[in-house]
VEXDREN-2710 file (C-alpha; in Angstrom, 1 decimal):
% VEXDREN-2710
k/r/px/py/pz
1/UNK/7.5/-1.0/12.8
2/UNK/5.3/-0.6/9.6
3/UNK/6.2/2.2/6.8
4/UNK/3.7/4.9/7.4
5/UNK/3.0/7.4/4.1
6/UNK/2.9/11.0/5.4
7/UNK/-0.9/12.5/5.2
8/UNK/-1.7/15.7/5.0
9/UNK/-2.7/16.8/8.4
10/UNK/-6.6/17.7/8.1
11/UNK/-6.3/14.0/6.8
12/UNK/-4.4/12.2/9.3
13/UNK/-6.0/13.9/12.1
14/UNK/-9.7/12.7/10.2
15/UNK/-8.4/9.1/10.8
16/UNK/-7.0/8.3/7.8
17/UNK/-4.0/5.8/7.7
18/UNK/-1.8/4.2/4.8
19/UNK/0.8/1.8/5.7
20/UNK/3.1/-1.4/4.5
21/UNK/3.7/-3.8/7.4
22/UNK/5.8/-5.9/8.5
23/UNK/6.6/-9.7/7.3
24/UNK/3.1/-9.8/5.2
25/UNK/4.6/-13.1/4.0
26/UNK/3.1/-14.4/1.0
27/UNK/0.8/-12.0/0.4
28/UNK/0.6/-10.2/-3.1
29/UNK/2.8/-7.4/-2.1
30/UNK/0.5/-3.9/-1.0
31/UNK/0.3/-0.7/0.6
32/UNK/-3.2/-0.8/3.3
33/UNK/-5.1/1.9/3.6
34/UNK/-7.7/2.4/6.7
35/UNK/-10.1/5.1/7.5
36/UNK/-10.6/5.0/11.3
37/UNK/-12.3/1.7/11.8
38/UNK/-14.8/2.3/8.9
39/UNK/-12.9/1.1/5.9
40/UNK/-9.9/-0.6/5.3
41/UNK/-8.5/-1.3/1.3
42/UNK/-5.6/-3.2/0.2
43/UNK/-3.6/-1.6/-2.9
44/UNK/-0.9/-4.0/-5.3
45/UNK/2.3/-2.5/-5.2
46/UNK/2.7/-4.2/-8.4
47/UNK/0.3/-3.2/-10.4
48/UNK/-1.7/-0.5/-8.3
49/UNK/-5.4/-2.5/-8.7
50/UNK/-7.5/-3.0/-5.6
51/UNK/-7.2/-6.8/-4.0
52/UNK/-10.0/-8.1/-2.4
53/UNK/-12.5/-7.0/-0.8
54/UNK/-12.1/-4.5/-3.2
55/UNK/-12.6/-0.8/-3.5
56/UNK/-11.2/1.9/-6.2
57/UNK/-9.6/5.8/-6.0
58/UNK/-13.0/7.0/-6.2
59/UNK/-13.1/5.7/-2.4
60/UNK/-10.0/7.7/-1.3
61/UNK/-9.5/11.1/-1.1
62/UNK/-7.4/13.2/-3.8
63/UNK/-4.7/14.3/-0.9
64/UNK/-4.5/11.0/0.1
65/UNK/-3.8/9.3/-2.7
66/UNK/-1.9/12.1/-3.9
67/UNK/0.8/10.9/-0.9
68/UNK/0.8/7.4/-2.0
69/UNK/1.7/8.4/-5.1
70/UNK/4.2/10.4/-4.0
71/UNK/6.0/7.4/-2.3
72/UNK/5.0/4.9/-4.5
73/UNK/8.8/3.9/-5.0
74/UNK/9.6/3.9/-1.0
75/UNK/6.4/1.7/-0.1
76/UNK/8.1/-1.2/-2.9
77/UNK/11.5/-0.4/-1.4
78/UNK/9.9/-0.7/2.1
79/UNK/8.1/-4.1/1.4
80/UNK/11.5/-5.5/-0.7
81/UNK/13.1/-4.7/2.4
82/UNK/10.8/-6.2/5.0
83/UNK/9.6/-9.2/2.2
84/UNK/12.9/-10.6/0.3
85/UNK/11.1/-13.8/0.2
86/UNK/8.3/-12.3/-1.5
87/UNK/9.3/-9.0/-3.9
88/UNK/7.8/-6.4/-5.4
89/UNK/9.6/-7.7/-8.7
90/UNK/8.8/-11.3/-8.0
91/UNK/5.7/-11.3/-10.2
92/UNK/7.9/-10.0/-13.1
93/UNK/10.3/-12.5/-12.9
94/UNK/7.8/-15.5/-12.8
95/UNK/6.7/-14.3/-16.4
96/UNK/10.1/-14.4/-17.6
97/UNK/10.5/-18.4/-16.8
END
């Protein structure tokens, strides 16, 4: 069962969505975030930048981004968690070889 960030209600009940699911595998780790079946953006949990297909905050709402924010630290726990072949941290360790 995915990790779902709590939205502020008028948001939620709008559509929008922002999740980490299960066994991504070797995915650069990320939050997704989905507006009904309009739009869909992938965030790095390690460094916060869009992945591809792109996008930027200017396409989310304040409130919503406001709650990623907010659990920021959970959503890396979350993926850690679901991912320990693939980490949060990984990407800081392969700079340290």
């Amino acid at each position: 069962m995915p990790y779902n960030v709590p939205l502020p209600r008028r948001f939620a009940k709008a559509g929008w969505r922002v999740k980490v699911f299960d066994a991504e595998g070797p995915e650069v780790p990320h939050v997704t975030i989905r507006f009904k079946a309009i739009g869909w953006w992938r965030v790095s949990l390690r460094d916060g930048m869009f992945l591809v297909p792109g996008g930027s905050w200017n396409d989310i709402p304040s409130p919503v981004k406001a709650a990623i924010e907010d659990h920021w630290e959970q959503l890396q726990e979350y993926w850690d968690r679901e991912n320990p072949q693939n980490p949060v941290s990984s990407a800081e360790n392969e700079e340290d070889k």
